[in-house]
MIVEX-942386 format. One line per field, with one value per residue (C-alpha): x, y, z. Coordinates in nm, 4 decimals, always signed. Layout:
east c(X; ...)
north c(Y; ...)
up c(Z; ...)
***
This chain:
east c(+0.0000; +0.1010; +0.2925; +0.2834; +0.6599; +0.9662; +1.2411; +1.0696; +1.1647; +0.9178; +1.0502; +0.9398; +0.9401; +1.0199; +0.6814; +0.5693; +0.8773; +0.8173; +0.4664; +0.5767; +0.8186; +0.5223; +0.2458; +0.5632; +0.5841; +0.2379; +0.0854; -0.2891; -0.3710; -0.2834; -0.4336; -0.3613; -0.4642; -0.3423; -0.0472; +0.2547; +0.5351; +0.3468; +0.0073; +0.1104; +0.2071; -0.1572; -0.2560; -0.0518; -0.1243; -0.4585; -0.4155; -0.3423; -0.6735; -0.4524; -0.4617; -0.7545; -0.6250; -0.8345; -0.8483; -0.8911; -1.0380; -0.7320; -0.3777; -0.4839; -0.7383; -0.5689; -0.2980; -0.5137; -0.7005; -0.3686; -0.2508; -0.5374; -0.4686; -0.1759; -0.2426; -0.4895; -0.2262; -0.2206; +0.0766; -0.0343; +0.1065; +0.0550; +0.1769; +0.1905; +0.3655; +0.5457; +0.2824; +0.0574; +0.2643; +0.1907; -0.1415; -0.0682; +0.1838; -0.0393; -0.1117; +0.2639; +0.4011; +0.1877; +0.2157; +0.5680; +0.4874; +0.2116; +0.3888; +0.2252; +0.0701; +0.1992; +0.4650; +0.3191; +0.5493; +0.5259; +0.6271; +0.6564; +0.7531; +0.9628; +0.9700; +1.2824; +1.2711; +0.9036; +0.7887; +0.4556; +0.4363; +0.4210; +0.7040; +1.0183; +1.0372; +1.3371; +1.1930; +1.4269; +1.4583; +1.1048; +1.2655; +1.4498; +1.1610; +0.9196; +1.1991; +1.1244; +1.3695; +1.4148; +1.5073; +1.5985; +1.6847; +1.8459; +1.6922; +1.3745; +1.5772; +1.6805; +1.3209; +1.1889; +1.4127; +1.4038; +0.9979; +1.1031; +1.2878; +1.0964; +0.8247; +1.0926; +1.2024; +0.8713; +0.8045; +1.1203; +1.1661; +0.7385; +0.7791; +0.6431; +0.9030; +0.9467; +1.0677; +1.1399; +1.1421; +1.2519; +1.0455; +1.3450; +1.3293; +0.9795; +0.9799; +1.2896; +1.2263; +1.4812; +1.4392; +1.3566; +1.3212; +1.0262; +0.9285; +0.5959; +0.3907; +0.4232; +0.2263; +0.3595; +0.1756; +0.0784; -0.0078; -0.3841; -0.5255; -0.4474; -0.5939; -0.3407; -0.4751; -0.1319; +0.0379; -0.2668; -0.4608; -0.1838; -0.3350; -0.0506; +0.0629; +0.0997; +0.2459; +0.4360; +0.5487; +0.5627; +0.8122; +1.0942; +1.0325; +1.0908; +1.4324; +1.5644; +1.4093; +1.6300; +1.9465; +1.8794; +1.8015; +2.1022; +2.2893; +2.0825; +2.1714; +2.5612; +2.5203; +2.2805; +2.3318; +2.2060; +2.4874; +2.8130; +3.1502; +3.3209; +3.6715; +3.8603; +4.0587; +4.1952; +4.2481; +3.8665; +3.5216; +3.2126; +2.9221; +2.6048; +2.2221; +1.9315; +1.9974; +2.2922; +2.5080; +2.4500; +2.5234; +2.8547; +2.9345; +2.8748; +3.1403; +3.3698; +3.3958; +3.7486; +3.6441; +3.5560; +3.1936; +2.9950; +2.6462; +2.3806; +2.0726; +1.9127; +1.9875; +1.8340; +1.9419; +2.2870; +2.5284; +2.7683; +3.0953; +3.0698; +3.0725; +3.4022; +3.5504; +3.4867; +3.6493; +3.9660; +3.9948; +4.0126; +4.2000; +3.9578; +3.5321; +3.2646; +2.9255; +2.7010; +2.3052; +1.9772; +1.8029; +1.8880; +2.2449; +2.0827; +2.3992; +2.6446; +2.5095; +2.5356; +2.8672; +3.0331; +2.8865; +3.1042; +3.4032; +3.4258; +3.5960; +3.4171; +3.3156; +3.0035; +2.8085; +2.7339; +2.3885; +2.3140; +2.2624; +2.0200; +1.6944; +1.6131; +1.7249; +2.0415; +2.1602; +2.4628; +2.5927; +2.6346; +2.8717; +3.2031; +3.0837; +3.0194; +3.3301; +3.5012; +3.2999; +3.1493; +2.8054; +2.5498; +2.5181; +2.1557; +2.0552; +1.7196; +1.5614; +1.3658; +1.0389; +0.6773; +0.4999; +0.1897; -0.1373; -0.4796; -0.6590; -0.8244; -1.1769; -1.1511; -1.4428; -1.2592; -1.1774; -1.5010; -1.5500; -1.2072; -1.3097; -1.6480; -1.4694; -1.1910; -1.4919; -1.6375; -1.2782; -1.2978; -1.0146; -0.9829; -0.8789; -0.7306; -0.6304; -0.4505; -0.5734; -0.5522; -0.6985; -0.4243; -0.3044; -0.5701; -0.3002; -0.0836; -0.1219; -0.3404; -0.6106; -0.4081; -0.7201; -0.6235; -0.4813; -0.3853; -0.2615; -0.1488; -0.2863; -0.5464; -0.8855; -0.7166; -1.0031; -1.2598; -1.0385; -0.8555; -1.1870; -1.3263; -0.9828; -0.9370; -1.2872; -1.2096; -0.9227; -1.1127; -1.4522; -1.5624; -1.3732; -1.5194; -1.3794; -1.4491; -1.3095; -1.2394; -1.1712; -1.2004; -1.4299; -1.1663; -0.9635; -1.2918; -1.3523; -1.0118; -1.0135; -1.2164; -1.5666; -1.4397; -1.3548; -1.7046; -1.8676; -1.6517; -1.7635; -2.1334; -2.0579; -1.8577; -2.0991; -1.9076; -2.0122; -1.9378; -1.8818; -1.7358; -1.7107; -1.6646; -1.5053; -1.6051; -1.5014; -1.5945; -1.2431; -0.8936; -0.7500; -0.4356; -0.2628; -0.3984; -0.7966; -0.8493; -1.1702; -1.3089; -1.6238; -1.7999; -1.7657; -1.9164; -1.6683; -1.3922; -1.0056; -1.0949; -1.3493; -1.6316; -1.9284; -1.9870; -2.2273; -2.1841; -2.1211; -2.3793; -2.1625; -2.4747; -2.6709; -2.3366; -2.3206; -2.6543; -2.6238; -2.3495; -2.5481; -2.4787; -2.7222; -2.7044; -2.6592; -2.6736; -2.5618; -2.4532; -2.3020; -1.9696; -2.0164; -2.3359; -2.1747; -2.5198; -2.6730; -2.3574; -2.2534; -2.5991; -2.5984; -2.2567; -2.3628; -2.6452; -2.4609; -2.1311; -2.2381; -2.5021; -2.5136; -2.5292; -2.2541; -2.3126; -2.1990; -2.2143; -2.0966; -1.9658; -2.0365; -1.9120; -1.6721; -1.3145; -1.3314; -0.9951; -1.1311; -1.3359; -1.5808)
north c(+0.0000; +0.3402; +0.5223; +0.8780; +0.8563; +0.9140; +0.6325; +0.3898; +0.0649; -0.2709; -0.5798; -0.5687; -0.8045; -0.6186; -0.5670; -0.4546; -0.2167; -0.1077; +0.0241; +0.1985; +0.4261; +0.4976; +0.6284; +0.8019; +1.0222; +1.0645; +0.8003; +0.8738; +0.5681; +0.2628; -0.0626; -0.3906; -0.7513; -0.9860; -1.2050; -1.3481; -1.2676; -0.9059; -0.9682; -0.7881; -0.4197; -0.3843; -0.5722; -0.3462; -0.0325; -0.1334; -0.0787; +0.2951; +0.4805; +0.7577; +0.5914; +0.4757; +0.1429; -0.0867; -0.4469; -0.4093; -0.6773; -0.7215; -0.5695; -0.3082; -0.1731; -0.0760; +0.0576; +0.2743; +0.4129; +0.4066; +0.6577; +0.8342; +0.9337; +1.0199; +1.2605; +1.3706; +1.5243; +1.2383; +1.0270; +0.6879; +0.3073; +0.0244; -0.3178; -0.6400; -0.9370; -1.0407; -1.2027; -0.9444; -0.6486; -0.8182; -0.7590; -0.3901; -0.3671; -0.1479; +0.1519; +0.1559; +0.1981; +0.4706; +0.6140; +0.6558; +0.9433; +1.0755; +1.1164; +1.2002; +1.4941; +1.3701; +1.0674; +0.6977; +0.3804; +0.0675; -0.2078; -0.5273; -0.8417; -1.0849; -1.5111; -1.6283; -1.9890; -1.9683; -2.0405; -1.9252; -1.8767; -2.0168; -1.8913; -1.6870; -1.3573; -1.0375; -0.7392; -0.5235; -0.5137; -0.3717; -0.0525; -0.0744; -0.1465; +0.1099; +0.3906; +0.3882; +0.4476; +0.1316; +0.0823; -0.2652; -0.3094; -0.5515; -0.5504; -0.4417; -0.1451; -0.0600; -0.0931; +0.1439; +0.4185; +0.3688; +0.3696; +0.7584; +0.8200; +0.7009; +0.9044; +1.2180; +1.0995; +1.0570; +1.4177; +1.5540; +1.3922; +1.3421; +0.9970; +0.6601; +0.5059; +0.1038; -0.0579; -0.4299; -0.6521; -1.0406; -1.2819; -1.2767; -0.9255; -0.9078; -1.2206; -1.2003; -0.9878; -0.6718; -0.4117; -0.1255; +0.2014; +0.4263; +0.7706; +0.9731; +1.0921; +1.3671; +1.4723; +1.7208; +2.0163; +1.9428; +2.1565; +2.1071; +1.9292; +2.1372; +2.0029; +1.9263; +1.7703; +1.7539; +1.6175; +1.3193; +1.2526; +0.9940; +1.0665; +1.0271; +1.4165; +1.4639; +1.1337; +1.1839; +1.5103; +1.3150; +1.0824; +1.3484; +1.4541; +1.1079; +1.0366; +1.4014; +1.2988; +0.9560; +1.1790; +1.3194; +1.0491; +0.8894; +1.1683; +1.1234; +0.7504; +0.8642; +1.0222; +0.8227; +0.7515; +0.3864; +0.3160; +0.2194; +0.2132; -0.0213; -0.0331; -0.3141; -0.5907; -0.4409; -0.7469; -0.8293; -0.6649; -0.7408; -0.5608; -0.6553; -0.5753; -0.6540; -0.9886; -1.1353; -0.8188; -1.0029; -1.3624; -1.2479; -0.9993; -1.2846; -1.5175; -1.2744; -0.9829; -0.8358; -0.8010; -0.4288; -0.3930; -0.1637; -0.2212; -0.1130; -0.0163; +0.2672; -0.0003; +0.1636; +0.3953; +0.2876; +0.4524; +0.4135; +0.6659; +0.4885; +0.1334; +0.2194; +0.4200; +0.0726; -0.1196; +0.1121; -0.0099; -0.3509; -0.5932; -0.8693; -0.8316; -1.0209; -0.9427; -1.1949; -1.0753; -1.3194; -1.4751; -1.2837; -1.1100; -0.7496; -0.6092; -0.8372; -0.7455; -0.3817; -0.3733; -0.5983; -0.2891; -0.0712; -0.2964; -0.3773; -0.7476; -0.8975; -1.2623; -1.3942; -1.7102; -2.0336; -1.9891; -2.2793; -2.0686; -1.8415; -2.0557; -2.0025; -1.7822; -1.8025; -1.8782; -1.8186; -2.1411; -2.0799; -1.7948; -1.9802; -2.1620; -1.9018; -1.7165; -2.0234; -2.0663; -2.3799; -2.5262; -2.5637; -2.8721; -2.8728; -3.1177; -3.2093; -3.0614; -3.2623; -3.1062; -3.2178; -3.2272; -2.9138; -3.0545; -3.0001; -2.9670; -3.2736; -3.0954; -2.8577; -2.8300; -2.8312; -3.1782; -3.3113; -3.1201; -3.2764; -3.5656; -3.6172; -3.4748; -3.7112; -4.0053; -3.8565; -3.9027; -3.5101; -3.3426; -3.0320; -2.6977; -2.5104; -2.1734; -1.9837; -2.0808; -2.3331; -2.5760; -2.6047; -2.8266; -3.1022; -3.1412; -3.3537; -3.6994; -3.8654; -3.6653; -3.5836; -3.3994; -3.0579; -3.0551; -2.7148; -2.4089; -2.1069; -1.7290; -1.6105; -1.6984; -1.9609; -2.1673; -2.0148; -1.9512; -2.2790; -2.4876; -2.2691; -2.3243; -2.7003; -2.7421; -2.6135; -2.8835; -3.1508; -3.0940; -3.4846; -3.4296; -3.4319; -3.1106; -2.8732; -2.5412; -2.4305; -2.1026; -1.9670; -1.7295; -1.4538; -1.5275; -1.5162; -1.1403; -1.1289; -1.1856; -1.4927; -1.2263; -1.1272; -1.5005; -1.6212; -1.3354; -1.3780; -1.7766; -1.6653; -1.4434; -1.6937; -1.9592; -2.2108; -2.4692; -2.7029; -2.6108; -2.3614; -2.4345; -2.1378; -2.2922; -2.0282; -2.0509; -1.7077; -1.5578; -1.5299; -1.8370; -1.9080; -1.6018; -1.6047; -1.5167; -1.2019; -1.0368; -1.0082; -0.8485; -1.1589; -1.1714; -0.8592; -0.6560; -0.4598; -0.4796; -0.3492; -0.6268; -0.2939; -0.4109; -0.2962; -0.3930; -0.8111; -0.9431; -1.2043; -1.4046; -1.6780; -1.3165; -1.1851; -1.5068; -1.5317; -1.1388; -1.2574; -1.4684; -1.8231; -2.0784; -2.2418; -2.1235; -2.3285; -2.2853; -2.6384; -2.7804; -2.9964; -3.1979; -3.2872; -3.5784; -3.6945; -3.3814; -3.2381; -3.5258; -3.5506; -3.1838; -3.2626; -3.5410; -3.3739; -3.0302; -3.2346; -3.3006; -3.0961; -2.8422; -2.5188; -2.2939; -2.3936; -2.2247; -2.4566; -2.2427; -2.4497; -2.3107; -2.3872; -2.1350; -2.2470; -2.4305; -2.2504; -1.8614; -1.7515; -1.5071)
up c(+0.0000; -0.0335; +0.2368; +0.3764; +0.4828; +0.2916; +0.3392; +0.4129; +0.2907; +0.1874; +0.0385; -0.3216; -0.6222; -0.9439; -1.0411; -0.6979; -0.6975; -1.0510; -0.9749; -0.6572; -0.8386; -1.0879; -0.8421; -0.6463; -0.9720; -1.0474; -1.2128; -1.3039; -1.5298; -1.5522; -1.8118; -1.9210; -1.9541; -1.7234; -1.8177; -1.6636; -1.6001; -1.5765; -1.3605; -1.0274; -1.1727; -1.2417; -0.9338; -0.6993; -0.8762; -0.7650; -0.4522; -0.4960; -0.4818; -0.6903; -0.9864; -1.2127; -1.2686; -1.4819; -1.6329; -2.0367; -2.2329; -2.4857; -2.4910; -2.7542; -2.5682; -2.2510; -2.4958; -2.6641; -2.3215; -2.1498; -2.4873; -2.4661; -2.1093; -2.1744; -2.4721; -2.2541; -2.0255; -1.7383; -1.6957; -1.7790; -1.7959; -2.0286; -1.8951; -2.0887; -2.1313; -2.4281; -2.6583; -2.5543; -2.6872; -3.0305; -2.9940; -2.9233; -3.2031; -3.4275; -3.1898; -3.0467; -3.4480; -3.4298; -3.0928; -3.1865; -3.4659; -3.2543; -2.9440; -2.5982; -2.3698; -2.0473; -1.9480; -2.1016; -2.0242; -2.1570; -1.9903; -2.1416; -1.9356; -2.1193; -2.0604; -2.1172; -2.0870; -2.1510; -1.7920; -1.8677; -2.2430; -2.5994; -2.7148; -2.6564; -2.7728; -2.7413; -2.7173; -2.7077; -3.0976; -3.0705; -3.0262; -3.2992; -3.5378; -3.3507; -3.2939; -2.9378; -2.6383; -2.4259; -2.0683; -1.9186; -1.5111; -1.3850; -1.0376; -0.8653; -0.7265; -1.0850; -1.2182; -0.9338; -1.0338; -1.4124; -1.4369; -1.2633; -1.5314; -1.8500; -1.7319; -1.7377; -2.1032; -2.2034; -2.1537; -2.2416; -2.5742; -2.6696; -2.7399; -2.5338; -2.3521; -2.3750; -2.0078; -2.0522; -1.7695; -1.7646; -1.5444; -1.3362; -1.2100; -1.2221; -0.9441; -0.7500; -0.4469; -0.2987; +0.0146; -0.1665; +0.0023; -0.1945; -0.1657; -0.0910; -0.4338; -0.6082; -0.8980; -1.1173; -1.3064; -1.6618; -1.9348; -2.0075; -2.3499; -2.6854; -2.9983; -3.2472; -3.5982; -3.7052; -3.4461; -3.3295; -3.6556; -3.8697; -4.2216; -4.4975; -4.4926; -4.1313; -4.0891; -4.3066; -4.1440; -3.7541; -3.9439; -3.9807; -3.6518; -3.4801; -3.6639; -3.5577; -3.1836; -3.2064; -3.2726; -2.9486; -2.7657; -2.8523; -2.7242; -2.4111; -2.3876; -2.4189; -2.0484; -1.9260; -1.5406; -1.6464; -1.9059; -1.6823; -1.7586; -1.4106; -1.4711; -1.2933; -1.4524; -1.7983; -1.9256; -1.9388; -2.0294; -2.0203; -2.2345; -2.0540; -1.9569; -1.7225; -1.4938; -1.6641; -1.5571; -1.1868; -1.2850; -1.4313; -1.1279; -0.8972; -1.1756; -1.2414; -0.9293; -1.0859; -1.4455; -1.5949; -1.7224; -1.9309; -1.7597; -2.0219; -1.8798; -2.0929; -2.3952; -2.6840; -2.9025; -2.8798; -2.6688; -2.9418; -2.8022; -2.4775; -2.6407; -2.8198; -2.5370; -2.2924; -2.5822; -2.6097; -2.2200; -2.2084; -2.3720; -2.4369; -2.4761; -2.3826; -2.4920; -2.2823; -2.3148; -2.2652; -2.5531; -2.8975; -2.9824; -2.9692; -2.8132; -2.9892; -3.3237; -3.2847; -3.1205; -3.4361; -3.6357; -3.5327; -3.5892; -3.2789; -3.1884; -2.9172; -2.8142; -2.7431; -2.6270; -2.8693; -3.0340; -2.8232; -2.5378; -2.7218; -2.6149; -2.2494; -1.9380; -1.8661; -1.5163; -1.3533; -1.3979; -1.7196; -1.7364; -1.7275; -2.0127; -2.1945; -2.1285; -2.2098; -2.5682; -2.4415; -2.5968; -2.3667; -2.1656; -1.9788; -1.7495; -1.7702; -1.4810; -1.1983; -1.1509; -1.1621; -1.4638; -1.4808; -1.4566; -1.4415; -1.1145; -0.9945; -0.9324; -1.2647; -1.4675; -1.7551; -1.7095; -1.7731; -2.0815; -2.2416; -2.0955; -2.3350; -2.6100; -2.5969; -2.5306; -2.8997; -3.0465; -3.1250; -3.2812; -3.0278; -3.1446; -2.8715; -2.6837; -2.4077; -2.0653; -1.7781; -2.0588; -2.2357; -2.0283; -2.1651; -2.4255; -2.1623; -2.0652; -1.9199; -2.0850; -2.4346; -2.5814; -2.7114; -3.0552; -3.1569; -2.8750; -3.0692; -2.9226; -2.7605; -2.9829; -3.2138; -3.0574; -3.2794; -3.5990; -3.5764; -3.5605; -3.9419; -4.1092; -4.0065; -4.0881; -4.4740; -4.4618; -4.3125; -4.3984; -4.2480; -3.9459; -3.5925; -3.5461; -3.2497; -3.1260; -2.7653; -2.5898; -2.2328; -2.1199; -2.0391; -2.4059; -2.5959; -2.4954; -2.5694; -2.9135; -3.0186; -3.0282; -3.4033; -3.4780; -3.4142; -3.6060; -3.8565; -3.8483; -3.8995; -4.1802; -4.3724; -4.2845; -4.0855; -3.9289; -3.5990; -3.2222; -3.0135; -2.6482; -2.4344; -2.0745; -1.9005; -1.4884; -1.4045; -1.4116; -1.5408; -1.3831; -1.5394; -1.4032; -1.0885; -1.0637; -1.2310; -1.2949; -1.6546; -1.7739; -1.7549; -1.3905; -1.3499; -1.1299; -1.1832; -1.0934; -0.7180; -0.6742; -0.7201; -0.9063; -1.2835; -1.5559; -1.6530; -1.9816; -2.0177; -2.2548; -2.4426; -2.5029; -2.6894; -2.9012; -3.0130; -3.0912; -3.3384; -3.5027; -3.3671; -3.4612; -3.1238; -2.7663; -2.5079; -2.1492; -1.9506; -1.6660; -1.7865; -1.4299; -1.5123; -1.7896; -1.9146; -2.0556; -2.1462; -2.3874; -2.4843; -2.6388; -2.7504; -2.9705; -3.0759; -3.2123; -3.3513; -3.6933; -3.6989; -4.0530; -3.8241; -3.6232; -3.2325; -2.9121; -2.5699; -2.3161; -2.0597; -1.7242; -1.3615; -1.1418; -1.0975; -0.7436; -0.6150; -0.6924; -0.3732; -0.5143)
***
């Protein structure tokens, strides 16, 4: 919770820390969809009655109300994980010509090792590709003071500010000592057609402006506080960023480093000033070869890790190895297989469809897990509201198959809404189920608008989801209980082969959420 004191200090994950240093500075709003490794910035900025913090239905939506605010003249936050800035991808391009009113960060959480995800991703060369200034911590400390900072940048330089995180400092946990708020003065809402309307001539316009703004932000990230030269042992450097700068500072204690923090643009001078100082470099960074790249550009000689140790977090273990040009050598790890809760409603839904020998295409959610033995009866798991899509397109290929689509409540407001409709107009045919458990469960219990209450647990207007579905034109809507087996493989039968576009919403609350 928020304190009136100054110094005082709470132990914080990164996430927790992150969204202290925020309201300290004035956050006003702050949206996003729950995913992890991100979930508990939104969840803690929640507890500041400050800030309007709300629970969007999609990643592009709380981007675009978190903008808004923003250009409005509040500072505002956007928080996502990494799949879910993809689904924000086409307001940030343009955010980045637009610019802002007042400070907006966007944090993005990255999964290396995919502890939570379907697949890795770098985003750091996001701001490379978007033109937007990057941050990346490499502790919760380090993300408390650089959220206070992005918000300055964002300001000083009109653009969005990217701050990537890593599950690792989003989780691990520091004594961080925070600050009382302080909300500063903004100049009030000025319309500006040229500046916020992205028609072809002022775009065009906005583009010009953003390359000359990236000159000066590199001249920014050349003083930077957050981009550090630590000279030590000549004979060794280190280029580094986020949590591998500890790993190797716990490895090798004597060697020199140049500790990138404000990462992007490229702090070229101090990159070749570093190299003039040390005999031999290392450029060790997680996932991708973002910094190694970049430094061999400017004909630099450096070394760097085997591609082998480009899939998954690193670990500290691993540094000698590295250092050493070793391959990577991973033991599998012993750990219990994920699972699906032994009283989950979902359960008895897989189990009737795998009963009908139904081929199962699937989604993002606790569900997914039917793909794993014993139960082995999800076939597909791509993004959020594949469900829907996946079961039309397999459907074209497989027009006899017993084919059936299957999306959670939470990930069909998402984004499988515009699959079904788009299923009606094109006139496809088969199920959809909708395993709806009355809340977000795979990250931890979030409300949705389904549930019919808001972030804070206040009550708002419900989404009655079998009302939405036959509003987009559904053939068949029917609401059932997956425990009760009988009727629910009954309708099943009934709706498999049937020539018409069914929705069987199957309904019963997650048994761990305490409403």
């Amino acid at each position: 919770m928020a304190t009136n004191r100054v110094k005082d200090k709470i132990f914080l994950s990164g996430n927790e820390a992150l969204a202290h240093g925020a309201w300290e500075v004035g956050l006003k709003v702050a949206c996003a969809y729950p995913g992890t490794p991100s979930t508990e910035i939104l969840e803690t900025l929640a507890k500041f009655p400050e800030v309007d913090v709300q629970w969007s239905v999609n990643e592009k939506v709380a981007f675009e109300v978190a903008l808004g605010a923003a250009i409005g003249g509040v500072r505002s936050l956007f928080a996502c994980k990494h799949v879910g800035l993809n689904v924000a991808m086409d307001p940030l391009m343009t955010a980045a010509y637009t610019g802002i009113g007042a400070g907006f960060v966007v944090v993005v959480c990255d999964d290396p090792g995919m502890f939570s995800s379907q697949n890795e991703q770098d985003t750091r060369w996001v701001s490379i590709y978007a033109k937007l200034p990057m941050f990346e911590p490499s502790s919760p400390a380090e993300a408390r003071q650089m959220v206070k900072q992005a918000f300055k940048i964002s300001e000083q330089f009109d653009t969005p500010v990217l701050l990537r995180m890593t599950t690792r400092i989003s989780h691990t946990k520091e004594d961080i000592t925070i600050d009382t708020r302080s909300v500063p003065v903004q100049p009030p809402f000025q319309l500006n057609i040229q500046k916020y309307v992205m028609v072809p001539g002022n775009a065009y316009q906005r583009h010009i402006l953003l390359e000359k703004k990236l000159q000066k932000l590199k001249t920014y990230s050349e003083n930077s506080k957050f981009n550090c030269i630590e000279i030590a042992d000549k004979k060794i450097g280190f280029i580094t960023s986020s949590i591998t700068y500890n790993y190797l500072k716990e490895q090798f204690p004597q060697a020199s480093y140049l500790k990138l923090g404000f990462v992007y643009p490229f702090c070229d001078d101090k990159i070749r000033k570093f190299a003039k100082s040390v005999k031999k470099i290392y450029v060790v960074e997680e996932l991708d070869p973002f910094l190694e790249e970049h430094v061999k550009t400017l004909g630099i000689k450096c070394f760097a890790k085997d591609p082998s140790f480009r899939i998954g977090e690193l670990r500290p273990e691993f540094m000698s190895d590295i250092v050493n040009g070793k391959a990577k050598v991973e033991k599998k790890p012993d750990i219990r297989k994920p699972r699906m809760c032994s009283n989950c409603p979902h359960l008895f839904t897989f189990a009737t469809l795998k009963k009908l020998d139904a081929i199962v295409a699937g989604d993002i959610g606790c569900y997914t897990l039917a793909s794993l033995p014993p139960i082995s009866a999800l076939h597909s798991c791509v993004c959020m509201g594949a469900g829907v899509t996946f079961n039309e397109g397999l459907r074209k290929a497989f027009p006899s198959g017993k084919i059936v689509g299957v999306v959670g409540d939470s990930t069909f407001i998402h984004s499988g809404i515009t699959g079904l409709i788009n299923a009606v107009y094109n006139k496809a045919k088969g199920i959809i189920f909708i395993l709806d458990n009355s809340t977000t469960a795979m990250t931890g219990g979030q409300h949705h608008p389904a549930t019919g209450f808001t972030i804070r647990n206040k009550p708002t207007k419900k989404l009655v989801l079998e009302d939405l579905c036959r509003s987009c034109g559904a053939d068949y809507v029917a609401v059932v209980d997956p425990k009760d087996r009988k009727k629910f493989e009954e309708i099943v039968k009934q709706r498999i082969n049937a020539d018409a576009l069914s929705v069987i919403i199957a309904r019963h609350p997650c048994p761990l959420i305490n409403r």
